[in-house]
N, C-alpha and C positions, 0 to 999 in steps of 0.2 A: 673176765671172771675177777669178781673182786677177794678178799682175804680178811683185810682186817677192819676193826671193828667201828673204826670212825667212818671208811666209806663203806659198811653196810649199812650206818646211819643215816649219812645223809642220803643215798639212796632209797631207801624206803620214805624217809621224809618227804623226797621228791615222787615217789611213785603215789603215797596216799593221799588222800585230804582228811584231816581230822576234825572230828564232827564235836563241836565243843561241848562240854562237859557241865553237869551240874551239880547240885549239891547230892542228887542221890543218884547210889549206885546203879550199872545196868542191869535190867533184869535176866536178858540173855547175852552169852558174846558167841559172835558168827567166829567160823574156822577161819585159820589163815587163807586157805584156799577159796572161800567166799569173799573176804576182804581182799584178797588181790581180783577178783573177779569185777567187783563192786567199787573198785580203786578210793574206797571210804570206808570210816569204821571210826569208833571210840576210842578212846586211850587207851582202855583194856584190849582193845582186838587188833590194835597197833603196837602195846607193847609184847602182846603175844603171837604174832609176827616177827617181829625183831629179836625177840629171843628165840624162837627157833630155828633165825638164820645165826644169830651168834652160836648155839648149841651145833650146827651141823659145822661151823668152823672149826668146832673146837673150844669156843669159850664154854668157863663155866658163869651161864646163863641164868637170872631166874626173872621172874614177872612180879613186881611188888605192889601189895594194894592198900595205900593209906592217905596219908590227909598232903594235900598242897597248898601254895599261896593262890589267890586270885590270879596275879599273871600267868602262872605257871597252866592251872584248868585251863583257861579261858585262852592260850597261846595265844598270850598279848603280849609282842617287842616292841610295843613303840615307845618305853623308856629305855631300853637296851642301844648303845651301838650296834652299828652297822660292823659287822666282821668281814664285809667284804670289798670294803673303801680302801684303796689302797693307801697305806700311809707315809708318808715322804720322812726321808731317812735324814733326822736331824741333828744326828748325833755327830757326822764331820761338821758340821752347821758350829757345834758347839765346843769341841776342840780345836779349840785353835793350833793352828802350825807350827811345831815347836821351829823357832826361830835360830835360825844356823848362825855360826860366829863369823864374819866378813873378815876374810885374810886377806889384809893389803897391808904393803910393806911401809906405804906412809897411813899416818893417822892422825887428823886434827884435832887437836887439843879445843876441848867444848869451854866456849867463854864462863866465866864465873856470873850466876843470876841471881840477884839482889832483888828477893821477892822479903814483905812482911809475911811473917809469921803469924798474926794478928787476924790479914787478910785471906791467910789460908785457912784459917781454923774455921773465920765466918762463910768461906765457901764450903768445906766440908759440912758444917752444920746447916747451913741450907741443903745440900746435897743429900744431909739423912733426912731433915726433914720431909724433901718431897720425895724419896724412897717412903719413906715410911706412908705418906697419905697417899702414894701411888700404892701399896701393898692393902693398906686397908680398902682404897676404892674398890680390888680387886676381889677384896675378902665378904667386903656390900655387896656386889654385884652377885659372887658367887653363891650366897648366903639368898640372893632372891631367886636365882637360876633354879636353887634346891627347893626351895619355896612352889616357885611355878609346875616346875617339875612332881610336887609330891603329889599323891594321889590321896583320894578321899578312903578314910576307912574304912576297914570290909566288915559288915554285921556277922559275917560267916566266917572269918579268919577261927582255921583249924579246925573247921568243920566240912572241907570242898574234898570229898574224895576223890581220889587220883589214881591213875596205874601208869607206871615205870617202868625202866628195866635198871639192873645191879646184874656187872660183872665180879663175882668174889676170885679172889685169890686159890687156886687149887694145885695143891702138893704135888710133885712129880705130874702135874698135867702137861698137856701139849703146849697151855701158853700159860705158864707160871713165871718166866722171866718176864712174861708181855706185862699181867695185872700182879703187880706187887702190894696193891694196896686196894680194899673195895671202889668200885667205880660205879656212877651212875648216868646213865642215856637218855634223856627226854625223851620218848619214838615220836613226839610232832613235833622236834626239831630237829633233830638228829644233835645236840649239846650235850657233852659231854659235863661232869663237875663231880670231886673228890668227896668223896660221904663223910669225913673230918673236915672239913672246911666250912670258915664261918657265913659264906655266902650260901653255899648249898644249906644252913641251917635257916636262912629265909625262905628259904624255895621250898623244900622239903618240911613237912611240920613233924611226922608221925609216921608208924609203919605199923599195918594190924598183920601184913601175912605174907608172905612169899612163895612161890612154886614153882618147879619148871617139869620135866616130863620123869624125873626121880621122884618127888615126894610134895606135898604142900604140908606147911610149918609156918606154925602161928607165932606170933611175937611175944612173949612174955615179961619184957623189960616195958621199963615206963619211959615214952617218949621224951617226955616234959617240954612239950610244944619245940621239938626239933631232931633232927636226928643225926647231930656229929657224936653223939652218945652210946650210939647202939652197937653191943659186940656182935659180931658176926658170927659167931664159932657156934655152926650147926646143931655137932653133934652135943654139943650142954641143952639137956633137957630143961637144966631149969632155968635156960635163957630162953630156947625155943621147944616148944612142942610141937612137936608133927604126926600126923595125920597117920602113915602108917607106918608102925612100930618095924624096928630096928632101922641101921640105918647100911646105905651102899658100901661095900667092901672099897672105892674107892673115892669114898671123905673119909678113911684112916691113916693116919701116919701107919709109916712104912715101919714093923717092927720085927726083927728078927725071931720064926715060930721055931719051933724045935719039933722035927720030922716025928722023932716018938712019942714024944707027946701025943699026936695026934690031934691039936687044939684046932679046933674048926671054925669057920668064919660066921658069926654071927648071920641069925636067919634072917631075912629081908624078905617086906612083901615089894613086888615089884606094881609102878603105877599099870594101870589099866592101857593095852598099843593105842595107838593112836588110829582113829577111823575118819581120817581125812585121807585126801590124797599127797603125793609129796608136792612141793613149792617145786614150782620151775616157771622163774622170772622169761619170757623169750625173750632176745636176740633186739627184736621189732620195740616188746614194750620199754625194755630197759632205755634203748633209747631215746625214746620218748619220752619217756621218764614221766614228766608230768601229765596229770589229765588234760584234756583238750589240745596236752604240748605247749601251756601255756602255766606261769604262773607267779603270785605276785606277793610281796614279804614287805610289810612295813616295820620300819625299823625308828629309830629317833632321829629327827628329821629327815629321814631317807628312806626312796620307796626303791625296792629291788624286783627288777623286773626279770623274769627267765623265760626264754626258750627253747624249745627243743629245737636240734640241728638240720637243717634244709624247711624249718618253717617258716621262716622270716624270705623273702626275696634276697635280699639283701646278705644272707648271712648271718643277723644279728640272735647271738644266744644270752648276751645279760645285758640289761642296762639299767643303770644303777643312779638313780635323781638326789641328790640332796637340796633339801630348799632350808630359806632362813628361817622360819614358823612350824609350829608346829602343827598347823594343821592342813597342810602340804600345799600352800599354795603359792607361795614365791623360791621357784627351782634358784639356784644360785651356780649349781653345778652338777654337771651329766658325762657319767663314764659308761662307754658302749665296749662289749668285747663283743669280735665277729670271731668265725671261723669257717672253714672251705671255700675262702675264697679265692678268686683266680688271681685276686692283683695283692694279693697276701694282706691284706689289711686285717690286723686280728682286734687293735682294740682303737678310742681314737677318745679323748679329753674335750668337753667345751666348758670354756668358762664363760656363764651369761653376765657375769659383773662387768668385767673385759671385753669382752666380746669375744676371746681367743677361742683357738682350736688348735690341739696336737694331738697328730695322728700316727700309729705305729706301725709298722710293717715288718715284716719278717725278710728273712732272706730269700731270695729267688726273683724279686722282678726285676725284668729286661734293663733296667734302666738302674740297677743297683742301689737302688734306696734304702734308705737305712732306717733304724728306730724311729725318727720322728721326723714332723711335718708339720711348721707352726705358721699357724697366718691368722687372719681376722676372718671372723664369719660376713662382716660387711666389703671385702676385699671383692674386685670385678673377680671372676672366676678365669677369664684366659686375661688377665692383665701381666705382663712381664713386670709393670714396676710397683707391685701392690708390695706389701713389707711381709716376709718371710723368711724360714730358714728350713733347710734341708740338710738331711744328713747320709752320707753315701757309705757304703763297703768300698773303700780306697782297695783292697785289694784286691777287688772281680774287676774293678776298674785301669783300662790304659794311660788315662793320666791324674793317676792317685792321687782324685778329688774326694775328699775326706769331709768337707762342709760347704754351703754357697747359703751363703746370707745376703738377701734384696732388698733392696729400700726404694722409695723414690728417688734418692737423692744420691745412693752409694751402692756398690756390689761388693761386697768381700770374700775371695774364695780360700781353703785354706788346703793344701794337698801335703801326703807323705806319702816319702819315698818315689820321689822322680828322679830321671837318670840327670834331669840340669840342677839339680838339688833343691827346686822352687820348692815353697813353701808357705809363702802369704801372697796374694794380690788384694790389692784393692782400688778400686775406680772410684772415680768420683764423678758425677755429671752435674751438667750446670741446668739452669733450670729453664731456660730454653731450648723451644723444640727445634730439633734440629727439619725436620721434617712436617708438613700441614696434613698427611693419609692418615687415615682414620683408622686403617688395619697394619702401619708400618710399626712393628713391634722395636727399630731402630732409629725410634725420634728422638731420645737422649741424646745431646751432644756430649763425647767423654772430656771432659776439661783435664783429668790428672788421673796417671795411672800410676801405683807404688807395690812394686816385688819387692818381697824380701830371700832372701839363698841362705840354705844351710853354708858351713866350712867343707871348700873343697881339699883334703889333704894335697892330692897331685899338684896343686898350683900352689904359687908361691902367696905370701896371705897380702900382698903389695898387689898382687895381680886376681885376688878373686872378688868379686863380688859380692857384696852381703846387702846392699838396698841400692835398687834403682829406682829412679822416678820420672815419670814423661812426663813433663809439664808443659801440657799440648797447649793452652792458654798462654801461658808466659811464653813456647817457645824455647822450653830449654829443656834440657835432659842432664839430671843430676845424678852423678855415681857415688857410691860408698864404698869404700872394701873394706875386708873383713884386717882385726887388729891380727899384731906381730905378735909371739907369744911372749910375756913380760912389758909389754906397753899400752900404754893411755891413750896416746894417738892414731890417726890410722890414716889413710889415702883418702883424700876428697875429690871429687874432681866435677865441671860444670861445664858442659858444651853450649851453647847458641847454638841452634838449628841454621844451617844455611836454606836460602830458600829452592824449591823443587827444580828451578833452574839449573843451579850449581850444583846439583847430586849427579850419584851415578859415575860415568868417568870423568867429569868436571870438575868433581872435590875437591877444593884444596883447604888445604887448613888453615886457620887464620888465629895469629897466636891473639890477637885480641877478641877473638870469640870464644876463648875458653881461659876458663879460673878454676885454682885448685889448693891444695896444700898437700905435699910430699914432704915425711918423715923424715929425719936422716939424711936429709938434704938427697935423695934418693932421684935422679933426673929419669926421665924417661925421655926416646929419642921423638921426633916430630911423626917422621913415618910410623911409627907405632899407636901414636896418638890418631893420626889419620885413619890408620887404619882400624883401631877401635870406636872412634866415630862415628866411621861405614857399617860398623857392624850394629852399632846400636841404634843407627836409624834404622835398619833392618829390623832389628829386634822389635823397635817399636811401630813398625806394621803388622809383624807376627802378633804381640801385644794388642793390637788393636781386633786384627783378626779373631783372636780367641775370644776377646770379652763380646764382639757379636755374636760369636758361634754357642758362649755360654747362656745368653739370649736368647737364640732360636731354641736351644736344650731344653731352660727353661719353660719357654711357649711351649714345647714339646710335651714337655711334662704335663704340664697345668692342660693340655687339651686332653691326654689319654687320661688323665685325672678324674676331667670332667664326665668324661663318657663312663669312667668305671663307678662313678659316684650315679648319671643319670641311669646307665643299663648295668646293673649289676651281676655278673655271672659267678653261679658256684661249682665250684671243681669237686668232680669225685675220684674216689680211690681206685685202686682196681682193686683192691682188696676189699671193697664195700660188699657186703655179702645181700643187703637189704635193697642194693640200688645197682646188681650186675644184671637183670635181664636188658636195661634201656643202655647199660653201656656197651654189654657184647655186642647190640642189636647197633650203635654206631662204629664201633669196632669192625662189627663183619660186613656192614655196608661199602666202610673205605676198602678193605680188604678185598671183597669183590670188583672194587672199582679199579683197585692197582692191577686185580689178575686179569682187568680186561684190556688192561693196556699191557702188560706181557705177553699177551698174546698176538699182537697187533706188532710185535715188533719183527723188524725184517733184519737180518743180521746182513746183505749183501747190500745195506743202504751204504757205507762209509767207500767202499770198492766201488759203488757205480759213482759214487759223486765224483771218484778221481777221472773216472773216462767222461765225468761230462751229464752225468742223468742221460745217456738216451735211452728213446722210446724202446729198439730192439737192438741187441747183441748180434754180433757175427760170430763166427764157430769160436774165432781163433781168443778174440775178449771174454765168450764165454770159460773159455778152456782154463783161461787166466786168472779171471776171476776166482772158479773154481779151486783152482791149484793156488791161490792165494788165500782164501778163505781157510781151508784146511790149514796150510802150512802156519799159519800165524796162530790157529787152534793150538796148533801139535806144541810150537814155543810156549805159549801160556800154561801149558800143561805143564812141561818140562820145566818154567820157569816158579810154577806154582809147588814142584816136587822139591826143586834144587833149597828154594826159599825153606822150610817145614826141616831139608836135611841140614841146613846150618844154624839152624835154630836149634834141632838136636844136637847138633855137635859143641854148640857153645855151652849150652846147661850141662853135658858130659862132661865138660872140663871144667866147667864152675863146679860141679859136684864133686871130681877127682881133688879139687885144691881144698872143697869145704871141708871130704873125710880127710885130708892130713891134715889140717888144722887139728881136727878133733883127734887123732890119734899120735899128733907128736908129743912129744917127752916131757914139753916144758908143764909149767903148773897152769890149768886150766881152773878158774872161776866157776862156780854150779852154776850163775848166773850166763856165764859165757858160754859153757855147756849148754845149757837150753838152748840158747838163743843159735847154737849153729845147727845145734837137731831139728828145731822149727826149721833153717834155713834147709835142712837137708829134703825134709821131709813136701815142701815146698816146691823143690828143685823136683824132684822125684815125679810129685803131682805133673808140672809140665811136662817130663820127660813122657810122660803115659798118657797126656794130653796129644802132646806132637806123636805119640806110636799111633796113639788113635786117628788123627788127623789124615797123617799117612795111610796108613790101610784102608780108609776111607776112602782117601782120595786114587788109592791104586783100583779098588773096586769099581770105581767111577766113571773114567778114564775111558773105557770101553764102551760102557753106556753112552756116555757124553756124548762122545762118537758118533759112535751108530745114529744118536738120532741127530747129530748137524747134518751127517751125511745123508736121512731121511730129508732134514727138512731142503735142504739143496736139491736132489732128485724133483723134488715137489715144487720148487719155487718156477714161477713165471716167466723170472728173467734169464733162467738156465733151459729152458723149456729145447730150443734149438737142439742141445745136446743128446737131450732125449728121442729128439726124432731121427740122429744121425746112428742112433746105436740101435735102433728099428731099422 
């Protein structure tokens, strides 16, 4: 159900088609009820529609019938923008960042610059110069854009009858805070525009009359070819006359009568009821909205494409073309929005200048993908090394990967909030394959891997790590640790890799295979060094490990990518009232299928496997089984009560601590007050949840019972028993 009045607009704009308009009036206008029948109609039978969904909201509504401009009859936008291009926000673009004052306790004194004066004035005045014939270029150009742009004149300007709607302002009404000021509604576009404004005075020329289901009232003021001119205020006759004498008890100010008086409300004739039926939009058509469910809006160089929801295979409900021309033949760029789809993709960007594409996703796919998805539309489709970026939910994800940006040349991942404090990788590969397989998605050879680490407090800033580097080509492995607080310097330090020979328990360290610089003259002992060595050759197989395993992800990606992109499936609600018989009807199928495998199960399967699966029982194993089967019942039972009883017993004492909070002495917060009466009243809830449960499961309990003990009587493998008690 919609409410207010800009989406009863655009709604009816999507429900009708508007049959364009001529110079002369219609001779008949069909009922609302024919025009929603008909899903077309004229200006008049669509603005009178639209006003008697505004009238059943509540607005004060009227239908107006006077003169328009040529675009306006003819619903031509294709000088108008596009309102529904999204517009990129360039306003941090254009504030620059106010720049913070650098506190450091030294400061170089800036050499003194022995520029002419002379030479600076001729560079300034060059510099206005070409400002200035760069703003005139700009001022040319614009000056023929408006040129190209303008349209040829209308023989008929002020003479193109038209019908609108005009929301007025109404005293003590239901929406008096909503219209403060007269409004006006195109109904074949659903656009809105202020009836004092100088653009609405192009659009609008004139007004001969207005009516809604109170009264019809003729215009009496003189337009003068526009109408930000015209008072509204009804009740002045000799602004407007209307049709039938007196006027509704409420278009009068609110005035204090005096009971003895006796002063009586002016007589009113009332309009003639209405002999249509009521408006009632269904459920089916709304959502369709359009006719055929299809439909299509040219705007200035951009065509807007809509559909209705589950018509498209694919998902797709707008797509929206801009081209460089006007007369729509070189697209330059295309935004698609989707929606109920399974792999969440709601809208997705191509740029045909570029070639690019970015795609947006919502939250919820398996694989945590984020807002966007940027690659080339000529990119192989499972290539791992085509150029891309991704963006993830770091925090549905285990190793809060936040970005992965692909190249052919480099991978950079970037994560927050890991427990080893990573936070940048990047690889780099060399341009030889490692590999000649045609499907080995690991023929990159990595030549250079570079982490960078947040500050670990616990360690000492000598001993943490802030960049390391495998320089698997060179053969060396470079560390940095993070700076001392108050200094310039920090720990360097530069291993040689020994060769695979000498690892392992072989290692030894070799002080000319490693280079470094310590602070402070700050030594570290050898076995230290040794043993951080071992670990970073370590590290740097883990390091190697990951950046293939981010590879495989990748290819992982990129193939359920491709499949959701070839086979597209769309997800439905359970709430869809329009599409629940095909869903109950795979609902009740699974559901039949699980209850045919509960019924198939044997409870004395876990019992026989311990003796072995044999074919037949002898008395004494069946006995045993039996008396084990039961007894293990009875615990579950007992252990299913005890659990429900400590669950009450803990919300009892969290309850008994909540109400002394709330009733000791000290000063209690309104704010703090609420917030323990929610808590109490919560507590309470499970309290009465677990009574339930319990008495539930007391009732049970016996039943339960009885029928394991049926189904046991009954079974095959206890069969023997049965014939001993005969």
């Amino acid at each position: 159900m919609i409410y207010m009045w800009n989406a009863i607009a655009l709604a009816l704009t999507d429900i009708l088609v508007n049959l364009c308009d001529n110079q002369d009036p219609p001779k008949q206008l069909g009922s609302p009820t024919w025009v929603q029948k008909f899903r077309k109609g004229n200006c008049f039978e669509c603005a009178t529609f639209l006003a008697s969904l505004l009238l059943g909201q509540g607005y004060n509504a009227f239908v107006i019938s006077g003169y328009a401009s040529r675009e306006q009859t003819l619903c031509d936008l294709t000088r108008k923008s596009c309102p529904c291009v999204p517009r990129p926000d360039k306003q941090a673009e254009r504030e620059p960042k106010a720049e913070q004052p650098e506190i450091t306790k030294y400061k170089f004194k800036l050499m003194t610059e022995y520029n002419s004066q002379f030479l600076l004035k001729l560079e300034e005045e060059e510099a206005r110069k070409l400002e200035e014939k760069l703003l005139s270029d700009e001022k040319e150009q614009q000056k023929l854009i408006e040129e190209l742009e303008q349209l040829p004149p209308d023989e008929y300007w002020g003479h193109r009858i038209h019908g609108w709607v005009a929301i007025l302002p109404e005293l003590d009404g239901p929406r008096d805070q909503e219209i403060p000021c007269p409004l006006f509604i195109e109904p074949t576009t659903g656009v809105s525009y202020g009836a004092a404004d100088d653009d609405t005075a192009q659009l609008y020329l004139g007004v001969e009359s207005i009516w809604n289901d109170k009264n019809y009232w003729v215009n009496m003021q003189s337009s003068a070819g526009s109408c930000a001119n015209i008072a509204w205020d009804l009740t002045k006759v000799e602004l407007w006359e209307h049709l039938l004498p007196g006027e509704s008890w409420t278009m009068h100010e609110a005035e204090e009568v005096d009971e003895e008086s006796g002063v009586e409300h002016e007589k009113h004739l009332d309009m003639p009821a209405s002999y249509v039926d009521q408006i009632n939009i269904s459920e089916a058509e709304f959502e369709k909205r359009f006719p055929n469910g299809t439909k299509t809006t040219f705007y200035k160089r951009t065509k807007v494409e809509r559909y209705a929801p589950y018509l498209q295979p694919n998902g797709l409900v707008q797509k929206i073309t801009i081209y460089d021309d006007y007369d729509y033949t070189s697209p330059i760029e295309v935004y698609e929005n989707y929606a109920n789809r399974s792999d969440n993709l709601v809208k997705s960007r191509k740029d045909l200048n570029n070639d690019t594409v970015v795609d947006y996703y919502a939250r919820g796919r398996a694989d945590q993908c984020k807002g966007e998805h940027r690659y080339f539309v000529s990119a192989p489709h499972l290539s791992v090394d085509s150029e891309r970026i991704l963006d993830f939910y770091h925090v549905a994800r285990f190793d809060g990967l936040s970005k992965f940006e692909m190249h052919p040349n480099y991978l950079t991942q970037h994560f927050v909030d890991r427990d080893d404090f990573l936070y940048y990788r990047h690889v780099q590969f060399s341009r030889e394959r490692k590999s000649s397989a045609p499907h080995d998605i690991h023929y990159r050879h990595i030549s250079n891997i570079v982490e960078k680490f947040n500050r670990d407090e616990r360690i000492k800033a000598s001993k943490n790590i802030a960049i390391r580097e495998f320089a698997i080509d060179e053969n060396e492995i470079r560390l940095t640790y993070h700076y001392h607080p108050g200094q310039f310097t920090r720990v360097l330090r530069t291993y040689i890799k020994p060769p695979l020979a000498e690892r392992g328990e072989r290692l030894v360290l070799n002080v000319s295979t490693m280079q470094g610089y310590t602070p402070l003259e700050e030594s570290e002992k050898s076995l230290h060094l040794l043993y951080e060595l071992e670990t970073q050759l370590k590290e740097e197989d883990v390091s190697v490990s990951q950046v293939r395993a981010a590879e495989k992800e990748m290819y992982a990606f990129l193939e359920t990518r491709n499949k959701e992109y070839l086979l597209p499936t769309l997800s439905i609600s359970i709430y869809d009232k329009l599409r629940e018989p095909e869903f109950l009807t795979e609902a009740l199928m699974k559901t039949n299928g699980q209850e045919d495998i509960t019924e198939d199960v044997d409870y004395l399967k876990p019992y026989l496997a311990r003796l072995g699966n044999p074919s037949e029982l002898s008395n004494i194993d069946a006995y045993f089984v039996q008396y084990t089967c039961l007894n293990d019942y009875k615990q579950l039972l007992v252990q299913r009560a005890n659990k429900i009883l400590r669950e009450f017993d803990r919300y009892s004492q969290e309850l008994i601590k909540t109400q002394a909070l709330l009733t000791q002495d000290g000063d209690v917060t309104r704010e703090e007050e609420e917030n323990l009466l929610e808590k109490i009243n919560e507590i309470n809830f499970h309290l009465q949840m677990l009574e339930t449960r319990l008495n539930r499961h007391r009732d049970l309990v016996p039943i339960r019972y009885e029928m394991l003990m049926d189904h046991l009587q009954q079974s095959p493998h206890l069969a023997i028993l049965r014939d001993d008690s005969k």
